[in-house]
N, C-alpha and C positions, 0 to 999 in steps of 0.2 A: 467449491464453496462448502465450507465445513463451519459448523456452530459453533463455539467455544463452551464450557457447560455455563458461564457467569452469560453469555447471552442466552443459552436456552432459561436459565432460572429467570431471567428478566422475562423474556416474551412470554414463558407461563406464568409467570404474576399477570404481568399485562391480558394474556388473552384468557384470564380467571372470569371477569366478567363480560366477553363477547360473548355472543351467539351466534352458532351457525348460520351462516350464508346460502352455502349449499346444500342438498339432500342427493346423496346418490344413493338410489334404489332400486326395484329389481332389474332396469333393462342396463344398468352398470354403468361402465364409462361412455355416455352415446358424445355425439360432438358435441351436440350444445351443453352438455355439464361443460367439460374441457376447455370450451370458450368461456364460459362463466365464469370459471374457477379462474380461468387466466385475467379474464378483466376484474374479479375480485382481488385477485393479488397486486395489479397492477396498480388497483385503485388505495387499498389500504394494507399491502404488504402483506400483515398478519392475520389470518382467517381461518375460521375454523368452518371444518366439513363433518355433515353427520352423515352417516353409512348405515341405510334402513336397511340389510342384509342379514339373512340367517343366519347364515354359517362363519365361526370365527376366521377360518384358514381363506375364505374367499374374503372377507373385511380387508384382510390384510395386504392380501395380494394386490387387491383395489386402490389400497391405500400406496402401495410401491408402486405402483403401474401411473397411478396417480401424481407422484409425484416426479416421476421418469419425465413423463408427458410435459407437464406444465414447470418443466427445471426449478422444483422448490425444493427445499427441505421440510424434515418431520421434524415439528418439535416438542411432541408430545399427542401419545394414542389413550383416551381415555374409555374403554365403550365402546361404542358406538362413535365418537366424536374422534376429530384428528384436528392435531391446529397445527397449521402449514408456516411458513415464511419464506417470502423471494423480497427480494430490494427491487424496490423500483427503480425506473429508469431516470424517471422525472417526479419526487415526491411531492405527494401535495399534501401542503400542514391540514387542509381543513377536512383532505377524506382519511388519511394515514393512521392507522393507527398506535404506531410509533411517535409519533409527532405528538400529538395532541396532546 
């Protein structure tokens, strides 16, 4: 699954005004981020993740590892912030954030 750049430009207008969901910080990827991040995707596709971590080269890695895990794509690294997207399986208009 590959982004096109007119979908990446779409989901980062879109996710301009969300807020992080998740916070992963020092103890890293434990499972329950992993579960979170997967039920947040699940619920509203596009979500963005903040990375309370020092060091840039470890963010980043986090942020791959990250998304290895939970099969989404990167659609934009700002920071500390990362805004993710997977397609649900079964969209729902009222939690989605594509939909609405």
């Amino acid at each position: 699954m590959s982004l096109t750049p007119e979908q990446k430009k779409q989901f980062r207008t879109l996710g301009h005004n969300l807020n992080p969901i998740v916070t992963v910080a020092g103890n890293g990827l434990t499972e329950n981020i992993q579960l979170e991040v997967d039920r947040a995707l699940e619920d509203h596709e596009l979500i963005k993740v903040k990375f309370a971590v020092g060091d840039r080269t470890v963010k980043k890695t986090l942020i791959r590892e990250l998304c290895a895990i939970v099969e989404c794509q990167l659609v934009q690294e700002i920071g500390n912030i990362a805004l993710i997207y997977r397609p649900a399986r079964e969209p729902n208009p009222k939690l989605s954030n594509l939909l609405r």
